[in-house]
C-alpha positions as CSV (number, residue, x, y, z in Angstrom):
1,X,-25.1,3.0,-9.8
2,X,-28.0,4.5,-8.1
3,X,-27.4,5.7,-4.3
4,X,-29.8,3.7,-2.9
5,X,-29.2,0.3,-4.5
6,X,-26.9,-1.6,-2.5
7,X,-23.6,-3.1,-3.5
8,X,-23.7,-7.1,-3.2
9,X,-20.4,-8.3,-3.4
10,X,-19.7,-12.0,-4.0
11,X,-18.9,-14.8,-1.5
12,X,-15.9,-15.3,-3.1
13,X,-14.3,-12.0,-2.2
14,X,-15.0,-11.8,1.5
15,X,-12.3,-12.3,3.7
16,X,-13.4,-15.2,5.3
17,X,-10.6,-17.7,4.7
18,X,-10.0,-20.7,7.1
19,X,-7.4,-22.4,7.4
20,X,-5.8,-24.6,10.7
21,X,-2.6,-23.0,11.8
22,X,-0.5,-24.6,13.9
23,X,2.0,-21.8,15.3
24,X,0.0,-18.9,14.9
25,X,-3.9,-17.3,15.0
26,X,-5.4,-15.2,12.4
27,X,-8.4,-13.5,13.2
28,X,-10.5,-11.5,10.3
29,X,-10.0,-7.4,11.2
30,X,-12.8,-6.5,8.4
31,X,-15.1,-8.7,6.3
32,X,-12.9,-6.8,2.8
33,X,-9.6,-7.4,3.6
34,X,-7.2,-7.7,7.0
35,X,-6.2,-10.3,10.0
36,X,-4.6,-9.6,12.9
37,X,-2.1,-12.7,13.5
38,X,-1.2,-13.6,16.7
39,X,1.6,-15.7,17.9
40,X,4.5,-14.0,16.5
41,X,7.3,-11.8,17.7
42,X,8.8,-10.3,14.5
43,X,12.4,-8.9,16.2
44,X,13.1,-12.3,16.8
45,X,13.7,-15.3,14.2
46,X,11.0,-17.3,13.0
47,X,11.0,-21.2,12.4
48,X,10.1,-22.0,8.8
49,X,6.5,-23.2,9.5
50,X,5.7,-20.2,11.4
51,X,7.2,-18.5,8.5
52,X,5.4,-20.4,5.8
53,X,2.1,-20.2,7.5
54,X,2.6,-15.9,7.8
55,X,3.1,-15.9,4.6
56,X,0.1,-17.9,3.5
57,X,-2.4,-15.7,5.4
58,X,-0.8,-12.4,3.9
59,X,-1.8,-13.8,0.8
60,X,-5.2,-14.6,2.1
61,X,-5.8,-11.5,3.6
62,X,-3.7,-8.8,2.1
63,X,-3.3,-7.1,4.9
64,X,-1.6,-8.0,8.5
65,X,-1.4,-6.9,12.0
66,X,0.7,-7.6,14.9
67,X,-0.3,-5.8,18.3
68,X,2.7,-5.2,21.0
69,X,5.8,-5.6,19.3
70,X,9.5,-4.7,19.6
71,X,10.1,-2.1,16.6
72,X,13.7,-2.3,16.5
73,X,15.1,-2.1,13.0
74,X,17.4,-4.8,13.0
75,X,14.3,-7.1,13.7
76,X,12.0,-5.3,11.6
77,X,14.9,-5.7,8.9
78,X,14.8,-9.6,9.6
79,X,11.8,-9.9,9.4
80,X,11.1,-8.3,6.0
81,X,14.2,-9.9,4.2
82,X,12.1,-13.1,4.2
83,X,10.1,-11.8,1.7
84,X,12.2,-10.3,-0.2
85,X,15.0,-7.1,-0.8
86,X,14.3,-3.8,0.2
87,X,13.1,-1.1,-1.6
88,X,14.7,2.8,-0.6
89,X,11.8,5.4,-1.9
90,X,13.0,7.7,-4.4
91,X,12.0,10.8,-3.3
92,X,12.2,10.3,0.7
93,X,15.0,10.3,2.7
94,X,15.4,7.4,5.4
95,X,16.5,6.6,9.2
96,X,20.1,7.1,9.7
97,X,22.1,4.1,9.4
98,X,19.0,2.5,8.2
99,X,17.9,3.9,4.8
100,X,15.7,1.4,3.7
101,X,13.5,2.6,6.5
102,X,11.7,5.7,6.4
103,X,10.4,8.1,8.9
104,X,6.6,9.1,8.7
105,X,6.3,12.4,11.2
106,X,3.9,14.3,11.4
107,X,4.3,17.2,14.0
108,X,1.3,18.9,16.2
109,X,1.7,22.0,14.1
110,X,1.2,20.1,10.8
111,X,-2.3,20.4,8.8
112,X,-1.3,17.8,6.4
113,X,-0.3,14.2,7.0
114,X,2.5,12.8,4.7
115,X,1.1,10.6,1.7
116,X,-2.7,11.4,2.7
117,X,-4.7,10.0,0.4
118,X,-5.5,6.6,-1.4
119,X,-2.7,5.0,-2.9
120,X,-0.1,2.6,-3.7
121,X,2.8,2.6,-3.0
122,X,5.6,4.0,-5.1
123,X,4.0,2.3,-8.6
124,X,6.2,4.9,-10.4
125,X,9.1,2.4,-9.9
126,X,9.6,0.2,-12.8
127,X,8.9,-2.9,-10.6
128,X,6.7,-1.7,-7.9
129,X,6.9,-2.9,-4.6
130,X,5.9,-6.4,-3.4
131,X,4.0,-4.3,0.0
132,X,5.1,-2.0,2.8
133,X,5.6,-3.2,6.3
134,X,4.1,-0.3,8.9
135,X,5.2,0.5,12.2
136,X,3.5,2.5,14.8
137,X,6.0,4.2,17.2
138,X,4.3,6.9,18.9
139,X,0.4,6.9,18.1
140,X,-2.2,9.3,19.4
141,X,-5.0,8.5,21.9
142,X,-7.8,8.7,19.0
143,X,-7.6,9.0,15.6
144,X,-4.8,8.2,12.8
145,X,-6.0,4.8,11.6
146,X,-5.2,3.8,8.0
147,X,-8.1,2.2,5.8
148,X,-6.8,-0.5,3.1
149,X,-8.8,-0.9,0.3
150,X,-8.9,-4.8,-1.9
151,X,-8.3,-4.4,-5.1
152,X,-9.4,-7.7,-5.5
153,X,-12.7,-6.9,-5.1
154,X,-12.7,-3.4,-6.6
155,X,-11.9,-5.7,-10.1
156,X,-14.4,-8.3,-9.3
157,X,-16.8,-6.1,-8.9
158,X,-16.6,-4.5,-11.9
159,X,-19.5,-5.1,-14.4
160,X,-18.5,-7.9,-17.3
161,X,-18.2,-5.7,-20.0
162,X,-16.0,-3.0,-17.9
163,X,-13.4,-6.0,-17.5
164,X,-13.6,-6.3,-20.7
165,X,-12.9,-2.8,-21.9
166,X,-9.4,-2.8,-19.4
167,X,-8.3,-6.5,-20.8
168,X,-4.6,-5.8,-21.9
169,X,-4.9,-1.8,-21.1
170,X,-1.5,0.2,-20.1
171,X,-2.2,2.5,-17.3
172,X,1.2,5.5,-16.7
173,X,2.6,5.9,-13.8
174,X,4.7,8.8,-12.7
175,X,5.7,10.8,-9.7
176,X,5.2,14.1,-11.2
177,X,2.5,14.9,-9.2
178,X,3.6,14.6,-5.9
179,X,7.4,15.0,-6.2
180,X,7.6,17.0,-9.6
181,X,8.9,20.6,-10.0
182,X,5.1,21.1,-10.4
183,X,3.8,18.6,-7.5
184,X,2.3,18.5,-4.4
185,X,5.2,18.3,-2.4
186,X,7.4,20.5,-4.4
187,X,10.1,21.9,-2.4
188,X,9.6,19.6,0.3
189,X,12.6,18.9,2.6
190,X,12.2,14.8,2.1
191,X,15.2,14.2,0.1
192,X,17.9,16.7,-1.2
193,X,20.0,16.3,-3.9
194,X,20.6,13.7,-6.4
195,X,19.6,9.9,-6.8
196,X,23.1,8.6,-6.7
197,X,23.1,8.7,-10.7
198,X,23.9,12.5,-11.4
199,X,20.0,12.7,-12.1
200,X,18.5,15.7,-9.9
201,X,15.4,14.6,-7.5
202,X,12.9,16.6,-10.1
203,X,13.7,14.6,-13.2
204,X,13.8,11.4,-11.7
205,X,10.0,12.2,-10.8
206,X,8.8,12.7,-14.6
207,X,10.1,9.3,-15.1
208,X,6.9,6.9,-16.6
209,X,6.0,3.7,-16.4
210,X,3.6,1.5,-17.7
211,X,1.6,-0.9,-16.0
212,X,-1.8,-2.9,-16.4
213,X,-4.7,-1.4,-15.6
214,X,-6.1,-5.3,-14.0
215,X,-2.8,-6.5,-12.7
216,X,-2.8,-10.7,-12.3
217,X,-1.1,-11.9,-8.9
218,X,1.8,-13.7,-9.4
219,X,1.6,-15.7,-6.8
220,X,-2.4,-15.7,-6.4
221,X,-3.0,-15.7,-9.8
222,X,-6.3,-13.6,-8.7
223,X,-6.9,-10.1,-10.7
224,X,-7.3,-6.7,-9.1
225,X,-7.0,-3.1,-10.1
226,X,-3.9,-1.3,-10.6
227,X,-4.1,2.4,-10.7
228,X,-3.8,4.9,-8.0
229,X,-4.8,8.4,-8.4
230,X,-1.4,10.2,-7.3
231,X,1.1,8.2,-9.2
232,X,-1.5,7.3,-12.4
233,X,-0.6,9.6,-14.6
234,X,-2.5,8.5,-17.8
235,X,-3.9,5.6,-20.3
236,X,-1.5,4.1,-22.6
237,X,-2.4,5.2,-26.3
238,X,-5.3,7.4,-24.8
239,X,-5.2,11.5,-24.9
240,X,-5.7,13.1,-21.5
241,X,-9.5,14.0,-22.1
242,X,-10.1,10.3,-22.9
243,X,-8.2,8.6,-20.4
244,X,-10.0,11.2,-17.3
245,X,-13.4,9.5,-17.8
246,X,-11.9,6.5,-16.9
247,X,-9.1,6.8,-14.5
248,X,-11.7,9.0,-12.3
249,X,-14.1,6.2,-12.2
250,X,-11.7,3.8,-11.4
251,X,-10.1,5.5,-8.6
252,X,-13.4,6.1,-6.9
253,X,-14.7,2.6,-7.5
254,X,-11.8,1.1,-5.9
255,X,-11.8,2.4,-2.7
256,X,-15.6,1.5,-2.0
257,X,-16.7,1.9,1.8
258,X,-17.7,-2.0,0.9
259,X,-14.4,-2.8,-0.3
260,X,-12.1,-1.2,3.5
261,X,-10.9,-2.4,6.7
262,X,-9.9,0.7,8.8
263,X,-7.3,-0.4,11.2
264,X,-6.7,1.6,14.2
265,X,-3.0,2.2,15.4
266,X,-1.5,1.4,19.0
267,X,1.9,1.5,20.0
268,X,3.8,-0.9,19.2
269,X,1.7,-2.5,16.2
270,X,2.6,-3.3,12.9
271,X,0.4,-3.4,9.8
272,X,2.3,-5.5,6.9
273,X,0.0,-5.1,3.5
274,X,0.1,-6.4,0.2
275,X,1.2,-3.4,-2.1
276,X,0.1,-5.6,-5.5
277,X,-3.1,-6.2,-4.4
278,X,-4.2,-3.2,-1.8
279,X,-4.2,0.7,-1.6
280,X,-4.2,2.5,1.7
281,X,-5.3,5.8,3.1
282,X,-3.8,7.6,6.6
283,X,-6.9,9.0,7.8
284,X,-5.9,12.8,9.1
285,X,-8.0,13.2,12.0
286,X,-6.0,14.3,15.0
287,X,-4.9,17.9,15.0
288,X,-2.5,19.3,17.0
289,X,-1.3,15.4,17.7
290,X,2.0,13.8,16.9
291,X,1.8,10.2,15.5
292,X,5.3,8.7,13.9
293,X,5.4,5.6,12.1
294,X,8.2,3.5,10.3
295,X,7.7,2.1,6.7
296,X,9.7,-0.5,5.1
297,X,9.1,-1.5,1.5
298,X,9.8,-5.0,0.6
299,X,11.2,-4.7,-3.4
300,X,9.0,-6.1,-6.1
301,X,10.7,-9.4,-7.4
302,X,9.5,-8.9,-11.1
303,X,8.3,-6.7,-13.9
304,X,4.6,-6.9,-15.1
């Protein structure tokens, strides 16, 4: 596409749904993807209509935010058990007593922010998550926001015959490049040891999956792209030189300025996005800064 000829997306993949709610307001962040929901206090229980009508604009929007909450992880833990089990990352050690939940840090001396560039999260699981739940803990003054990127859109947006070519096309996943003997973060203090099974941290990294390359909601039933360029390791049935081409247009197709809502951090806010159907980026733009978050990962109920 030309620089100068503008993208037009579609009315249908604007995040402009309405719906009457009767416990809680949702209010569109971006015109892609993301609504900040008032209304709710997530450390404390919910009443099933609340519940049902949270869950019905996370599917609308992909992406949630809650401003001034209690991060406690017994309530963050409630809330995320009703949608579904929890998912302990692989590679990442958690909080103690708590390790479904992890500890993002990173310090004022640190150049590099953990996880800092577009992805998904932790597709080189055999079921990959159902989305992450975000806290922010100590935030700086300016800077820090994550972007989320629709992957709606990034598929819809996609020229006919493009769709076409990835119909029923395997994409690998792996975490060989980040957490591989080889990888990014290769004798990084995040997890020592073994996985519980005898297997050492290294090998349980060049495990590979395969997933589609146009993934179908299963509750939406909408399609959106599935490949992230960290833990996309390859093209089913392709060679490496074929698969490139491919995997490098996809990955900077689908995180088109057009496509993001950049959501900026306070204390106290939590950002709860739909890993099936989204990819993120922390943005690393305060130096010498401290900002911590907590991430909890709510298990992917099914294979795909």
């Amino acid at each position: 596409m030309e620089w100068n000829r503008p993208l037009v997306i579609a009315d249908r993949g604007l995040n402009a749904v309405t719906r009457d709610y009767r416990k809680i307001e949702v209010k569109p962040y971006a015109g892609a993807c993301g609504a900040e929901v008032d209304g709710v206090r997530l450390s404390a229980p919910l009443d099933d209509e609340t519940l049902a009508e949270v869950k019905q604009a996370f599917l609308d929007h992909q992406a949630l935010f809650f401003r001034d909450q209690e991060i406690v992880p017994e309530g963050l833990k409630a809330f995320g058990a009703h949608f579904g089990g929890f998912l302990s990352h692989s590679f990442v050690d958690g909080v103690e007593g708590h390790p479904e939940i992890m500890v993002i840090v990173k310090e004022p001396e640190d150049k590099h922010n953990f996880a800092g560039t577009w992805h998904s999260d932790m597709t080189f699981e055999e079921t990959p998550p159902l989305g992450s739940i975000l806290c922010g803990l100590e935030i700086p003054e300016y800077g820090g926001n994550t972007l989320f990127a629709n992957q709606y859109l990034a598929y819809d947006m996609l020229s006919e015959t493009y769709k076409r070519m990835l119909d029923g096309v395997n994409a690998v996943h792996g975490g060989e490049l980040v957490y591989g003997p080889q990888g990014e973060y290769a004798g990084s203090d995040y997890k020592k040891g073994h996985d519980g099974t005898g297997i050492t941290i290294a090998e349980e990294a060049n495990r590979r999956y395969v997933h589609p390359i146009v993934r179908t909601h299963p509750e939406t039933g909408r399609k959106a792209l599935f490949v992230n360029e960290p833990f996309t390791v390859g093209i089913e049935g392709m060679t490496n030189d074929e698969a490139e081409p491919i995997l490098r247009y996809l990955y900077r197709h689908a995180t088109r300025p057009d496509f993001c809502c950049n959501f900026r951090w306070e204390s106290g806010s939590v950002a709860f996005f739909d890993n099936r159907c989204v990819q993120h980026y922390p943005l690393n733009d305060y130096p010498g800064r401290r900002r911590v978050l907590w991430r909890l990962t709510i298990a992917g109920d099914r294979p795909f």
